[in-house]
BAVO-216688 format. One record per residue (C-alpha): residue number from 1; x, y, z. Coordinates in Angstrom, 3 decimals, m for minus. Layout:
N
+-----+----------+----------+----------+
: num :       c1 :       c2 :       c3 :
+-----+----------+----------+----------+
: NUM :        X :        Y :        Z :
...
+-----+----------+----------+----------+
***
This chain:
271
+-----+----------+----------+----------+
: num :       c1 :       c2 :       c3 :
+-----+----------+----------+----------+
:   1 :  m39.798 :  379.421 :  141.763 :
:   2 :  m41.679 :  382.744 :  140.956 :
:   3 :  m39.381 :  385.891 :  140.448 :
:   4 :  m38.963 :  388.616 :  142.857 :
:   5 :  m41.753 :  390.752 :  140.383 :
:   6 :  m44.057 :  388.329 :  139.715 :
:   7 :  m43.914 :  387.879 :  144.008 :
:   8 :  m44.516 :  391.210 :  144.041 :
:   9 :  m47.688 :  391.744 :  141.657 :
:  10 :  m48.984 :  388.503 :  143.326 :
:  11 :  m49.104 :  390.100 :  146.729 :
:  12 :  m50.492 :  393.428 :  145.071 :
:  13 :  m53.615 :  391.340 :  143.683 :
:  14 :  m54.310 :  390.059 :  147.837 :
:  15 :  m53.724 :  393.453 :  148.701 :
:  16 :  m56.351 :  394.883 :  146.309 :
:  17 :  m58.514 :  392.072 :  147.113 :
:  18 :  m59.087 :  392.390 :  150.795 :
:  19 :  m59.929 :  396.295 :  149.762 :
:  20 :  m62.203 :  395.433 :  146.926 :
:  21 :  m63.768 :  392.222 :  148.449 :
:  22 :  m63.312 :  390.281 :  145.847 :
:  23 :  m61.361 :  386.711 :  145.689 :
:  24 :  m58.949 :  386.294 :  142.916 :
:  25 :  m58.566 :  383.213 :  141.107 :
:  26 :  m55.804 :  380.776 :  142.505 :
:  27 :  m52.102 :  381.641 :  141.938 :
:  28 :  m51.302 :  377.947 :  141.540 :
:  29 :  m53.440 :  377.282 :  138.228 :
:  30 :  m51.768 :  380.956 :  137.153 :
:  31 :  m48.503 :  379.500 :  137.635 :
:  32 :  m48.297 :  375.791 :  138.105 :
:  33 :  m44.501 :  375.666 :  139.238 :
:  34 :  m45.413 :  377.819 :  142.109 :
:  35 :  m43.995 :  376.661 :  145.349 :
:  36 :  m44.794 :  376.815 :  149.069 :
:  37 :  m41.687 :  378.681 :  149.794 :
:  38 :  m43.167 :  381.554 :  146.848 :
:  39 :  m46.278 :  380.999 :  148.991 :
:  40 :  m44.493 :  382.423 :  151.869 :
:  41 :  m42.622 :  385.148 :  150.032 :
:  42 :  m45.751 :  386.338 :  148.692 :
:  43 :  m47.554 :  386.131 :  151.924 :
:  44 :  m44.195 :  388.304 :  153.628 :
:  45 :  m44.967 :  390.666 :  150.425 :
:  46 :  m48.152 :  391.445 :  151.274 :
:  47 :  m47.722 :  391.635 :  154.862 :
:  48 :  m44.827 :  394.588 :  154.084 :
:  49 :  m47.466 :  396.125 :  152.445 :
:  50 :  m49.866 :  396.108 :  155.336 :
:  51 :  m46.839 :  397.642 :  157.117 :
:  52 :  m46.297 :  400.620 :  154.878 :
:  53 :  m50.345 :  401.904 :  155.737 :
:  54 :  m48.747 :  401.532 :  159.054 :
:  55 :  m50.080 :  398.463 :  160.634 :
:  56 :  m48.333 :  396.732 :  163.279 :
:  57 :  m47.573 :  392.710 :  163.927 :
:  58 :  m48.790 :  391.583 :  166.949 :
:  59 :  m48.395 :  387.982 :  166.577 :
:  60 :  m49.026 :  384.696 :  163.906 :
:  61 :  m50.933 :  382.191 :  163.665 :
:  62 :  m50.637 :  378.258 :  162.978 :
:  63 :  m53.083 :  376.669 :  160.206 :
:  64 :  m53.784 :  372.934 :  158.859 :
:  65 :  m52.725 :  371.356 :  162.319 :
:  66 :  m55.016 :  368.105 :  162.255 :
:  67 :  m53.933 :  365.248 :  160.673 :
:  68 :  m57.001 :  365.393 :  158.472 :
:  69 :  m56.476 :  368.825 :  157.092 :
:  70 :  m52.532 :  367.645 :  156.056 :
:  71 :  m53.667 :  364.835 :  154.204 :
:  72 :  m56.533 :  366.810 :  152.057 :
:  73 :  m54.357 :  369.378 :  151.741 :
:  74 :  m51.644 :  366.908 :  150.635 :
:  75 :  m48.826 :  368.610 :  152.953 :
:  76 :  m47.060 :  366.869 :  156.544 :
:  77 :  m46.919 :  369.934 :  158.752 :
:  78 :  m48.763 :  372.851 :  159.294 :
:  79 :  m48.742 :  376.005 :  157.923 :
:  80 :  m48.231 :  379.721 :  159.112 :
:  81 :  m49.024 :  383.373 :  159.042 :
:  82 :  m48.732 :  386.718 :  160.599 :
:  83 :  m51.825 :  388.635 :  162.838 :
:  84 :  m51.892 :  392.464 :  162.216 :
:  85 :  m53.603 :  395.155 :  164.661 :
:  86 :  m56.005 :  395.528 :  162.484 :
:  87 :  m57.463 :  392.056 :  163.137 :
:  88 :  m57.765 :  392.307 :  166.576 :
:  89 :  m61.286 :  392.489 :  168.242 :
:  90 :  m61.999 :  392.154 :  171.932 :
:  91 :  m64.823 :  391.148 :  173.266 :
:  92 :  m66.294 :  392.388 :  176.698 :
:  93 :  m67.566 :  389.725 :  179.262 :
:  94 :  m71.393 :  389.646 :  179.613 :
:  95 :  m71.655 :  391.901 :  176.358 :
:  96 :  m72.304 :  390.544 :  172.322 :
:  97 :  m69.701 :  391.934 :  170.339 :
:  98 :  m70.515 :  393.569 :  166.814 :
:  99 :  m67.975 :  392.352 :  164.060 :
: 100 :  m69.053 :  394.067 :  160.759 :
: 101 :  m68.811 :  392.158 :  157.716 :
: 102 :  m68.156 :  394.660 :  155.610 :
: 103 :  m64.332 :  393.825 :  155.537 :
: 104 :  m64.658 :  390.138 :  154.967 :
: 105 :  m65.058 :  387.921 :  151.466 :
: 106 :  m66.415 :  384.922 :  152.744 :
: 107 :  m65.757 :  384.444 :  156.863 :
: 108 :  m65.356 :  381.613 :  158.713 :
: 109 :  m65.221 :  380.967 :  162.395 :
: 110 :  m62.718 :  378.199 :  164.299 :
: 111 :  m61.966 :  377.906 :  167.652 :
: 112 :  m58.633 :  378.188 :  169.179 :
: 113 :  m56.095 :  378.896 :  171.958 :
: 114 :  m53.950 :  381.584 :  171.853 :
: 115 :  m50.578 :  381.563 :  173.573 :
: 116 :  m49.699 :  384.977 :  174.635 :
: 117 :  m45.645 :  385.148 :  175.243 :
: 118 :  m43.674 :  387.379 :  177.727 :
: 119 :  m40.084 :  386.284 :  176.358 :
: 120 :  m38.854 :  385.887 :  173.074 :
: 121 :  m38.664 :  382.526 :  171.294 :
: 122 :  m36.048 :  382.162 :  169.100 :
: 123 :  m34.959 :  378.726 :  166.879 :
: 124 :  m33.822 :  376.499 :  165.623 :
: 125 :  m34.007 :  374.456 :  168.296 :
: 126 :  m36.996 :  375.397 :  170.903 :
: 127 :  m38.915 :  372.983 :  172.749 :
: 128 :  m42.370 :  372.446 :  174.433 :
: 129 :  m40.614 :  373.109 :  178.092 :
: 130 :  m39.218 :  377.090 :  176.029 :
: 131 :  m42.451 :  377.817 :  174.851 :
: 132 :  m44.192 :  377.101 :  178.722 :
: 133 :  m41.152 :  379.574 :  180.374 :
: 134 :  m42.012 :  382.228 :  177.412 :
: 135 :  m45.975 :  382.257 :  177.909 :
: 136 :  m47.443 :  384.782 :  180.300 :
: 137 :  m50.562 :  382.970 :  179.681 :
: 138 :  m53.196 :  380.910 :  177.650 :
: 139 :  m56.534 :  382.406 :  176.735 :
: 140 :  m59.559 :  381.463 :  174.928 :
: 141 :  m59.297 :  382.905 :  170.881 :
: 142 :  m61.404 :  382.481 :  168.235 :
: 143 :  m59.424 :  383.107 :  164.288 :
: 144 :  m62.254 :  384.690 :  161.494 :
: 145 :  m60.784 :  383.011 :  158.381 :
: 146 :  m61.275 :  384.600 :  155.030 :
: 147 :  m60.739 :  383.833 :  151.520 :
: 148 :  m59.207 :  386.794 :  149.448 :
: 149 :  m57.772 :  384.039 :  147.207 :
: 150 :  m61.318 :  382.123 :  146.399 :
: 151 :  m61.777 :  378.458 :  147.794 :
: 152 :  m62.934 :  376.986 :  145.267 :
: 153 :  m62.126 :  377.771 :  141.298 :
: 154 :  m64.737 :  379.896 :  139.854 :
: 155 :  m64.757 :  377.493 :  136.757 :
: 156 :  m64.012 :  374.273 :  137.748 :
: 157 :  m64.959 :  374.325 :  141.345 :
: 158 :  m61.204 :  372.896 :  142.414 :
: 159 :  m60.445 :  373.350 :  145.822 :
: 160 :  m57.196 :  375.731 :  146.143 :
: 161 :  m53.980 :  374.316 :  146.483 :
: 162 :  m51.579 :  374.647 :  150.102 :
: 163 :  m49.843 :  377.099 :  148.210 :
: 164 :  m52.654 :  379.377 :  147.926 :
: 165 :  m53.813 :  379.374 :  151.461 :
: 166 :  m49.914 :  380.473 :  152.443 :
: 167 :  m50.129 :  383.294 :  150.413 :
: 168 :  m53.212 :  384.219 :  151.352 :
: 169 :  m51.702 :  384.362 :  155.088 :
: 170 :  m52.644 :  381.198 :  155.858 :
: 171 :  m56.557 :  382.593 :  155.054 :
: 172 :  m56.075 :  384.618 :  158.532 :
: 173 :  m58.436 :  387.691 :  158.399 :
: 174 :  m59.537 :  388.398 :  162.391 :
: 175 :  m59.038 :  387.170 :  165.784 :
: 176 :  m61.435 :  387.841 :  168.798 :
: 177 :  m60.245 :  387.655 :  172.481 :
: 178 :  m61.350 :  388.574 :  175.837 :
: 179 :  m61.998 :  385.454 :  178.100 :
: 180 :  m60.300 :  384.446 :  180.918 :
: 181 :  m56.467 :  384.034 :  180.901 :
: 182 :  m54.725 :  380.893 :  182.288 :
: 183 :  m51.294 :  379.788 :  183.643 :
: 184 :  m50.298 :  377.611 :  180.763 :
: 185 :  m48.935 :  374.691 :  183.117 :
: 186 :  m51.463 :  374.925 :  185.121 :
: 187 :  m54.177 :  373.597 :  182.866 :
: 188 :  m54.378 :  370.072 :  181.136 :
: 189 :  m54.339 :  372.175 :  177.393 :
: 190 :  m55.023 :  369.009 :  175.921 :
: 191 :  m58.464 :  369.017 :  177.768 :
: 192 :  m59.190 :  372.473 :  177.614 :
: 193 :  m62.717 :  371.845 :  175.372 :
: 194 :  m65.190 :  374.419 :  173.784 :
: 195 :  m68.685 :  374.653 :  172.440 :
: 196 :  m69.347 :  376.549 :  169.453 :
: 197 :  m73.059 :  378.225 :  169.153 :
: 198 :  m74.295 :  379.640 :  166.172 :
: 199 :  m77.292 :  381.766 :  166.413 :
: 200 :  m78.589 :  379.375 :  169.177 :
: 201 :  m77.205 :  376.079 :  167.982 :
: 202 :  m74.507 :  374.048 :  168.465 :
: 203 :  m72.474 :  373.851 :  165.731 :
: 204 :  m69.291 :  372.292 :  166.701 :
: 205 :  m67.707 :  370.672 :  170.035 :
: 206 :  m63.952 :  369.905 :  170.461 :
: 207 :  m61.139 :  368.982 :  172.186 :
: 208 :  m57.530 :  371.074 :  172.072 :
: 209 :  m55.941 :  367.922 :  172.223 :
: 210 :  m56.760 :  368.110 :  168.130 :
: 211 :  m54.275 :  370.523 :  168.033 :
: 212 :  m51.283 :  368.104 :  167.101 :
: 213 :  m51.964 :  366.578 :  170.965 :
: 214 :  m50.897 :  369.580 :  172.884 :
: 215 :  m51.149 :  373.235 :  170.991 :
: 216 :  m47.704 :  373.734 :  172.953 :
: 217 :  m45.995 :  371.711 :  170.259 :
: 218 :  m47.638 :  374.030 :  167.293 :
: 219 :  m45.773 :  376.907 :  169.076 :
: 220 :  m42.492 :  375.533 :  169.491 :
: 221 :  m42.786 :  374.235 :  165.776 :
: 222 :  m43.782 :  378.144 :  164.183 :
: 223 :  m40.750 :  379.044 :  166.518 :
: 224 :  m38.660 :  376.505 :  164.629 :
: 225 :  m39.906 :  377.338 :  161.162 :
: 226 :  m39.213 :  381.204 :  161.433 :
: 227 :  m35.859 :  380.604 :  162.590 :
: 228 :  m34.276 :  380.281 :  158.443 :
: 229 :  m36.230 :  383.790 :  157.945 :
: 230 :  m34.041 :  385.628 :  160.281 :
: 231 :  m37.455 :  385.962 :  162.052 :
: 232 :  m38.761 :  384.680 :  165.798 :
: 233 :  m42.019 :  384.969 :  168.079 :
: 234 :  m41.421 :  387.912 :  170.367 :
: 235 :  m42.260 :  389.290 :  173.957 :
: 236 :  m45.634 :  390.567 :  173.782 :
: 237 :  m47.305 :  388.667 :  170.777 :
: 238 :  m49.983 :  386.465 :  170.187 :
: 239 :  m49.731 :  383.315 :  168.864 :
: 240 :  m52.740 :  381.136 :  167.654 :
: 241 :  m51.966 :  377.601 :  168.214 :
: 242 :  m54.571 :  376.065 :  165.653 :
: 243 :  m58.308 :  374.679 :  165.056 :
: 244 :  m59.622 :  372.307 :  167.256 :
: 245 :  m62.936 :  372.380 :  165.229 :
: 246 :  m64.162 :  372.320 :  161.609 :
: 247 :  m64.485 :  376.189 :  160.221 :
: 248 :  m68.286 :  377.455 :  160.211 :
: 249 :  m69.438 :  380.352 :  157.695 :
: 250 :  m70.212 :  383.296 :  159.067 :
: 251 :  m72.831 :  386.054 :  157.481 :
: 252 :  m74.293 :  389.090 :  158.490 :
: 253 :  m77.189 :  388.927 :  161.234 :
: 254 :  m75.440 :  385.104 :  162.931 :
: 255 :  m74.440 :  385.385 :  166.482 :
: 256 :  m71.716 :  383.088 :  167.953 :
: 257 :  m71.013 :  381.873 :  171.467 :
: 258 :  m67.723 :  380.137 :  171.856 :
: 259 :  m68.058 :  378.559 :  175.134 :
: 260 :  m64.749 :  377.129 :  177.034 :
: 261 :  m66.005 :  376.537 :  180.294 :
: 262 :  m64.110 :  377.208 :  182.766 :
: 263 :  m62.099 :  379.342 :  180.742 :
: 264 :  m65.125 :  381.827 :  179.620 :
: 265 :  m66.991 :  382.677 :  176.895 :
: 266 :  m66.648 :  384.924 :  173.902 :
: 267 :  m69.709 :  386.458 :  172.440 :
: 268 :  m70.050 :  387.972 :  168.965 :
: 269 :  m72.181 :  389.096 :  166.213 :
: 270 :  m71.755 :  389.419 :  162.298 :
: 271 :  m73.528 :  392.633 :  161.319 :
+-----+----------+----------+----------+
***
């Protein structure tokens, strides 16, 4: 387990990082005892940080839901972070929206649904049936995923550990909003689908039914999981429920079209 300063000067280095745009080298091959719970007390570091310039939470996030992503990232559940307001971007219907990538490493685009909450949820012990009496509604989100800890190791090309990806907030950088909104029992969210354009092309199809069968669970689970933190999903926030397709790298000039059908589409372009 790290210490409290070494926590500290680990969330310092992310925090310089996202300024700077440059990825720093994994934490994990730095110090090889680190844990996933010093993943999360880094990641809380860092988000206190954001705090003090006087950001605001507005929600979390849920990473590593498939089955696939567990096993190559060698862990049995998913993984978590927080979304700041600084994230946020909202796209208009009909219009393409501009996301600059002047504040992003390396930026990656999945497609998700976001549950947005009107109660509080509050483990240890909430349920799919909570989390459908807490959401005011289901919408259409896509997460822009970034890598202020690098991906891969700049000298031997190893892929960075689960503990990394935690402290780097669950590699959370953006979300984008603005479709439709739906009543959350009143759609089959397993079979809510999208199509994901890039400049033109389809890129990626998928079902949010890969979202550990129902991105309901995913919520109840983060609810769960903050619950030993003294921490819960509140009234008001956002929460991502996870990837139902592979991420797609983003760079300046490609235009995306995240099409859910009858649930809309969100338009937006990396300048």
């Amino acid at each position: 387990m790290l210490t409290d300063d070494q926590i500290q000067q680990l969330a310092a280095e992310l925090h310089a990082s996202e300024r700077s745009r440059q990825p720093v080298e994994h934490f994990s091959k730095r110090f090889p005892g680190m844990t996933v719970q010093d993943g999360y007390r880094i990641s809380r570091a860092w988000v206190a940080l954001q705090l003090a310039q006087g950001r605001k939470v507005i929600g979390h996030k849920i990473g590593l839901t498939s089955r696939a992503m567990q096993i190559s990232s060698q862990i049995d559940e998913p993984d978590y972070g927080t979304l700041l307001d600084s994230m946020l971007y909202t796209c208009t219907p009909g219009q393409v929206l501009a996301i600059s990538t002047q504040r992003f490493i390396a930026p990656r685009v999945e497609v998700e649904l976001a549950f947005v909450l009107k109660a509080d949820l509050k483990g240890p012990h909430v349920d799919v049936e909570q989390v459908l009496a807490a959401t005011d509604y289901v919408t259409p989100a896509i997460e822009i995923i970034d890598a202020r800890i690098e991906q891969f190791d700049r000298h031997t090309r190893a892929m960075r550990k689960v503990q990394d990806t935690i402290s780097d907030n669950a590699a959370n950088a953006g979300i984008v909003v603005g479709a439709s909104r739906a009543d959350a029992r009143a759609i089959s969210r397993p079979w809510v689908g999208a199509i994901l354009r890039q400049n033109g092309m389809v890129e990626e199809t998928g079902l949010a039914a890969g979202v550990q069968g129902d991105p309901a669970i995913g919520i109840a689970w983060l609810a769960n999981k903050l619950a030993p933190w003294g921490e819960q999903l509140k009234a008001g926030q956002i929460v991502l429920a996870g990837s139902f397709t592979r991420p797609v790298a983003a760079k300046a000039g490609d235009v995306f079209e995240a099409d859910y059908g009858p649930l809309g589409t969100l338009q937006f372009q990396f300048t």
